[in-house]
MARVO-178523 format. One line per field, with one value per atom (N, C-alpha, C): atom name; residue in three letters; x, y, z; residue number from 1. Coordinates in steps of 0.05 Angstrom, whole numbers, plus 5000, padded with zeros to 4 digits. Example, Ala and Ser with C-alpha at 12.3 -4.5 7.8 and 13.67 -1.06 7.14 Angstrom:
% MARVO-178523
miro <- [N;CA;C;N;CA;C]
roza <- [ala;ala;ala;ser;ser;ser]
X <- [5264;5246;5264;5257;5273;5258]
Y <- [4886;4910;4934;4955;4979;5001]
Z <- [5156;5156;5156;5142;5143;5157]
lumro <- [1;1;1;2;2;2]
END
This chain:
% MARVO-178523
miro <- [N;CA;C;N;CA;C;N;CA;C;N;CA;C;N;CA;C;N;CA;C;N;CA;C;N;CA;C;N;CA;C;N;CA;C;N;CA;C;N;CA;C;N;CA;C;N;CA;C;N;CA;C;N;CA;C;N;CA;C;N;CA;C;N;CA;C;N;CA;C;N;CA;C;N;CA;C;N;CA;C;N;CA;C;N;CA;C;N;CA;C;N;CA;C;N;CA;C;N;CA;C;N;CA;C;N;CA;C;N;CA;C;N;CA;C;N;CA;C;N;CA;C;N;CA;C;N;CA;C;N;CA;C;N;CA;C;N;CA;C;N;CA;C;N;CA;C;N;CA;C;N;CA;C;N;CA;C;N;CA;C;N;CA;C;N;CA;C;N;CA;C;N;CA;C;N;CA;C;N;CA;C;N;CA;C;N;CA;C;N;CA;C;N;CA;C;N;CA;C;N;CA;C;N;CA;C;N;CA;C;N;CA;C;N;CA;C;N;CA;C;N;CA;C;N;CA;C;N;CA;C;N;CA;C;N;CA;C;N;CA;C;N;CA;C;N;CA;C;N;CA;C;N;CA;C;N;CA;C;N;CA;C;N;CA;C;N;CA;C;N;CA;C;N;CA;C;N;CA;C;N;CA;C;N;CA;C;N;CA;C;N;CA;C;N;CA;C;N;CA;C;N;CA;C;N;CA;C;N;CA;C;N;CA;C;N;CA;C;N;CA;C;N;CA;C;N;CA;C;N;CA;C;N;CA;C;N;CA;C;N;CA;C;N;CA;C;N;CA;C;N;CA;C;N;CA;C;N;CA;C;N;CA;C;N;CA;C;N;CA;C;N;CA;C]
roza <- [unk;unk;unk;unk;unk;unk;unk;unk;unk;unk;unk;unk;unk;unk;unk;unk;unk;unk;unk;unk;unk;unk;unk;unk;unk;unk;unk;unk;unk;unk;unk;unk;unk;unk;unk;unk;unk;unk;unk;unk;unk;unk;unk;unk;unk;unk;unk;unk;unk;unk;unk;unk;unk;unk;unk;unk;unk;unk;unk;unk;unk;unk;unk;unk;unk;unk;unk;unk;unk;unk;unk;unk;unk;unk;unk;unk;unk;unk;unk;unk;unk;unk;unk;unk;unk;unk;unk;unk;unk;unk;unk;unk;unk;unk;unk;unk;unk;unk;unk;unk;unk;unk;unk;unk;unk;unk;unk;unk;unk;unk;unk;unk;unk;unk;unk;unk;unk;unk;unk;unk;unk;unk;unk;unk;unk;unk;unk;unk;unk;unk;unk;unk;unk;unk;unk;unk;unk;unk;unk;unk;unk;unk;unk;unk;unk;unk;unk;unk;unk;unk;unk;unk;unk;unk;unk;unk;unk;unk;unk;unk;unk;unk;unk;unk;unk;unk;unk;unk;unk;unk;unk;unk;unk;unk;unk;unk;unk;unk;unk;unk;unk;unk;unk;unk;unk;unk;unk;unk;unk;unk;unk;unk;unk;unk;unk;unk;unk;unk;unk;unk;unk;unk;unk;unk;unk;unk;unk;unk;unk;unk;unk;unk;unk;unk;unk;unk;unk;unk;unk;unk;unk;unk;unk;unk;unk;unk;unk;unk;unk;unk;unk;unk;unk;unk;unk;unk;unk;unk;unk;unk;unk;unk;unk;unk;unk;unk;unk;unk;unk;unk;unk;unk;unk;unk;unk;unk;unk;unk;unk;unk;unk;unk;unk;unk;unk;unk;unk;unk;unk;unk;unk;unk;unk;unk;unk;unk;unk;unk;unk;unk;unk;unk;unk;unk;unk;unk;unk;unk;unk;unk;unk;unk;unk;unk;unk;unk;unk;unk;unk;unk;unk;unk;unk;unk;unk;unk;unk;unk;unk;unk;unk;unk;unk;unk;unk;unk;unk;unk;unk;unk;unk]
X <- [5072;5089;5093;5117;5123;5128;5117;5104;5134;5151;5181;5181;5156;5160;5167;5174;5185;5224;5226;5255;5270;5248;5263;5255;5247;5240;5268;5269;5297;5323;5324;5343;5354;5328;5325;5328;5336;5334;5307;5282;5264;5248;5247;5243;5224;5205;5173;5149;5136;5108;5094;5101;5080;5110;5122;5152;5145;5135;5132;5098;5089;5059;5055;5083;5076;5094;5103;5128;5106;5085;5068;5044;5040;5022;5029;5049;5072;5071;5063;5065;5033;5012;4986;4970;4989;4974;4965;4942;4935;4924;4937;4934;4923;4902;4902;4914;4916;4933;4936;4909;4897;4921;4898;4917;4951;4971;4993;4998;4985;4999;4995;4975;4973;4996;5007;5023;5052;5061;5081;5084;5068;5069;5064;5049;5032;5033;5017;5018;4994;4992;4964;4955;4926;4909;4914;4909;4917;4922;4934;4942;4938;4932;4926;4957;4943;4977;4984;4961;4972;4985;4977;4989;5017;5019;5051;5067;5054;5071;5078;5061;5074;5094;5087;5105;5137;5135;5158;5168;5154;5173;5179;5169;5173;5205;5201;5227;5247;5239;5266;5271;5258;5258;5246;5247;5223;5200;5187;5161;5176;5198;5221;5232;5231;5244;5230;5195;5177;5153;5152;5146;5164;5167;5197;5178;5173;5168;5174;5159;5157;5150;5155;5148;5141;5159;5157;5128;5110;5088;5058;5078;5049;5049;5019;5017;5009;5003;4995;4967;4959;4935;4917;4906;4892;4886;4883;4879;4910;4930;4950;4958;4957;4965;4950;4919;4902;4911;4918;4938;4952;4967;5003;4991;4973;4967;4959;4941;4937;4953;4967;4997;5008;5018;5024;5008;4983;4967;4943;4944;4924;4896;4876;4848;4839;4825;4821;4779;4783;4740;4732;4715;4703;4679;4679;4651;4643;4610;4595;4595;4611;4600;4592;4577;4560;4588;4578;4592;4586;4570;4578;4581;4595;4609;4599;4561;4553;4559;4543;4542;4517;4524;4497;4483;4456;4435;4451;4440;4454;4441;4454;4439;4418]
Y <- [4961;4980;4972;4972;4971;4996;4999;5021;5018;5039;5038;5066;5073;5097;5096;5075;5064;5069;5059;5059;5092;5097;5123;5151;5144;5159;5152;5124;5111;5130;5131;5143;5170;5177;5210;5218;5192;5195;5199;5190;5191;5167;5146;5124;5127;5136;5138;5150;5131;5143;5168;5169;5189;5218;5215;5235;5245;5231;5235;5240;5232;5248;5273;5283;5307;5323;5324;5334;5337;5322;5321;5345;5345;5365;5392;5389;5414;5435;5410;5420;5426;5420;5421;5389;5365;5346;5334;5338;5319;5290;5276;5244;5232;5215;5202;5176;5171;5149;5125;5117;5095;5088;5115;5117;5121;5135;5136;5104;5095;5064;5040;5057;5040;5049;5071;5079;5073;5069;5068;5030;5020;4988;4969;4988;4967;4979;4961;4974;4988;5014;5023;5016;5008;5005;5025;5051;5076;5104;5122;5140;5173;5184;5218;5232;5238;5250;5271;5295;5316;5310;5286;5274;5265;5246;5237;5261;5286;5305;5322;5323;5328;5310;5284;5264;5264;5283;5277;5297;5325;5346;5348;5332;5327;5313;5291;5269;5285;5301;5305;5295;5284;5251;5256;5240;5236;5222;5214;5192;5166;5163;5138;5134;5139;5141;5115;5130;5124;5097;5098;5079;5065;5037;5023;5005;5009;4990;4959;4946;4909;4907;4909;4899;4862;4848;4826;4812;4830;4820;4827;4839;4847;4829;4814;4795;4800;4778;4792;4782;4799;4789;4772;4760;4736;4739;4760;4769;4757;4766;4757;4728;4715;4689;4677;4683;4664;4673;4704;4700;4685;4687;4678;4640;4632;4599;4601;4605;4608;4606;4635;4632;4601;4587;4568;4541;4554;4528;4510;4519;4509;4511;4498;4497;4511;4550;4556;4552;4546;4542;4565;4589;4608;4602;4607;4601;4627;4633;4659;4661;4678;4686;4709;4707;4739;4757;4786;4815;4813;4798;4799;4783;4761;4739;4714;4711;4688;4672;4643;4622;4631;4616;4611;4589;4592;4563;4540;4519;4500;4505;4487;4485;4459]
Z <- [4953;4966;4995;4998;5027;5044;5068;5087;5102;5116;5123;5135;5154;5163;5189;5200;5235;5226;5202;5197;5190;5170;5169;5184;5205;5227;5252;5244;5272;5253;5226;5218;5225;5220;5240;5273;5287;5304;5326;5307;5326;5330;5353;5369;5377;5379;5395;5370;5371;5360;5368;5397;5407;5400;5400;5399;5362;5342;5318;5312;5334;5332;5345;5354;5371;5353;5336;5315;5284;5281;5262;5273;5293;5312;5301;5313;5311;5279;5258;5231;5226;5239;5228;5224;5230;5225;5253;5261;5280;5276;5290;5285;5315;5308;5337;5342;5373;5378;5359;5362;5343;5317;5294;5280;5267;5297;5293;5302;5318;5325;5299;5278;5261;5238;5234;5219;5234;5247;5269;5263;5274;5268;5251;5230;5209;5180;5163;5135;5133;5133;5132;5101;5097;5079;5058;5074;5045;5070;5054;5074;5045;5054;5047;5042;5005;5000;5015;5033;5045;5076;5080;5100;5097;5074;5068;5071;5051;5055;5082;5098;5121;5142;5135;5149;5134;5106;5097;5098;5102;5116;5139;5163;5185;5191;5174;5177;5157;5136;5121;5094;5097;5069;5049;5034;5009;5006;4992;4986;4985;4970;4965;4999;5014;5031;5054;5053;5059;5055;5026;5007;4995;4985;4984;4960;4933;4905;4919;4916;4912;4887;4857;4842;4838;4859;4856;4858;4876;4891;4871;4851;4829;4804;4807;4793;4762;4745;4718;4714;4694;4696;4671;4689;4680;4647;4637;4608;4595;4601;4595;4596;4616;4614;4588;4591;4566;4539;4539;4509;4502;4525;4519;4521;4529;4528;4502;4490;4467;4431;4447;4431;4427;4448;4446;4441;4435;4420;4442;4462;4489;4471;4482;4483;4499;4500;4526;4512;4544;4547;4564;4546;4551;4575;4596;4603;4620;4619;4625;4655;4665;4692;4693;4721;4722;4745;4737;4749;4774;4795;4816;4831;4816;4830;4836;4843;4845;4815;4829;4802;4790;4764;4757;4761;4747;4753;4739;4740;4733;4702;4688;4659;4655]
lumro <- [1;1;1;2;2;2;3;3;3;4;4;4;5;5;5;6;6;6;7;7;7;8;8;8;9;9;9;10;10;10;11;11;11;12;12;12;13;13;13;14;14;14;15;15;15;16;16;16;17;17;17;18;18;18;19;19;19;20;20;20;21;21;21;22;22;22;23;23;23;24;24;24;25;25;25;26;26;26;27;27;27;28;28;28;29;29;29;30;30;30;31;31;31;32;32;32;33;33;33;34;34;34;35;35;35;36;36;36;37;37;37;38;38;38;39;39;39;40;40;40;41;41;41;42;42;42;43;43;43;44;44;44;45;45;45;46;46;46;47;47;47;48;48;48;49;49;49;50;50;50;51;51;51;52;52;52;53;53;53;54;54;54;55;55;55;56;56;56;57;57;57;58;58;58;59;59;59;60;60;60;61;61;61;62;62;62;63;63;63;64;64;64;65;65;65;66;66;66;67;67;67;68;68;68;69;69;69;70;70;70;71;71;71;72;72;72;73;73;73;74;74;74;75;75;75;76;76;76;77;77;77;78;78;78;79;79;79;80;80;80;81;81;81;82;82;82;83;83;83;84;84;84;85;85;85;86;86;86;87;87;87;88;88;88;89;89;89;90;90;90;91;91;91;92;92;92;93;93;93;94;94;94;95;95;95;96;96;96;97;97;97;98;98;98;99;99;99;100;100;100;101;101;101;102;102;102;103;103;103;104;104;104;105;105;105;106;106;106;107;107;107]
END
């Protein structure tokens, strides 16, 4: 997911972080600087659905508005490929690793 809350905030006519952290205030969400400069400039890590929802009654908008789908960037997973090699007749070589990531001893 791509994070597009600098854009559809400029849509709305509002240009300042601190101008949309005082408009989020206003509704019950207090944010500190920190944090709005990280939502304002960056992709935050993860963000609180009661939060989205106030940022999206704030601006007007929706979650789509906000959040923008990259399907391109989601990969498949490794379970899949060794089917589909398979299918087509590959040699796949099973080998034991452990659940948290080291090696094992040698044999």
């Amino acid at each position: 997911m791509k994070w597009n809350l600098r854009l559809a905030a400029a849509q709305r006519g509002i240009w300042k972080a601190s101008e949309l952290q005082r408009m989020l205030a206003e509704r019950g969400l207090s944010i500190s600087a920190g944090k709005m400069s990280g939502l304002w400039s960056g992709q935050p890590a993860s963000i609180k659905l009661d939060d989205l929802d106030v940022i999206c009654a704030v601006l007007g908008c929706g979650v789509a508005d906000v959040l923008i789908p990259e399907p391109d960037k989601v990969t498949r997973p490794v379970v899949e490929q060794a089917t589909q090699q398979a299918a087509v007749g590959a040699t796949i070589v099973v080998a034991p690793r452990r659940r948290d990531g080291r090696s094992l001893p040698p044999a």
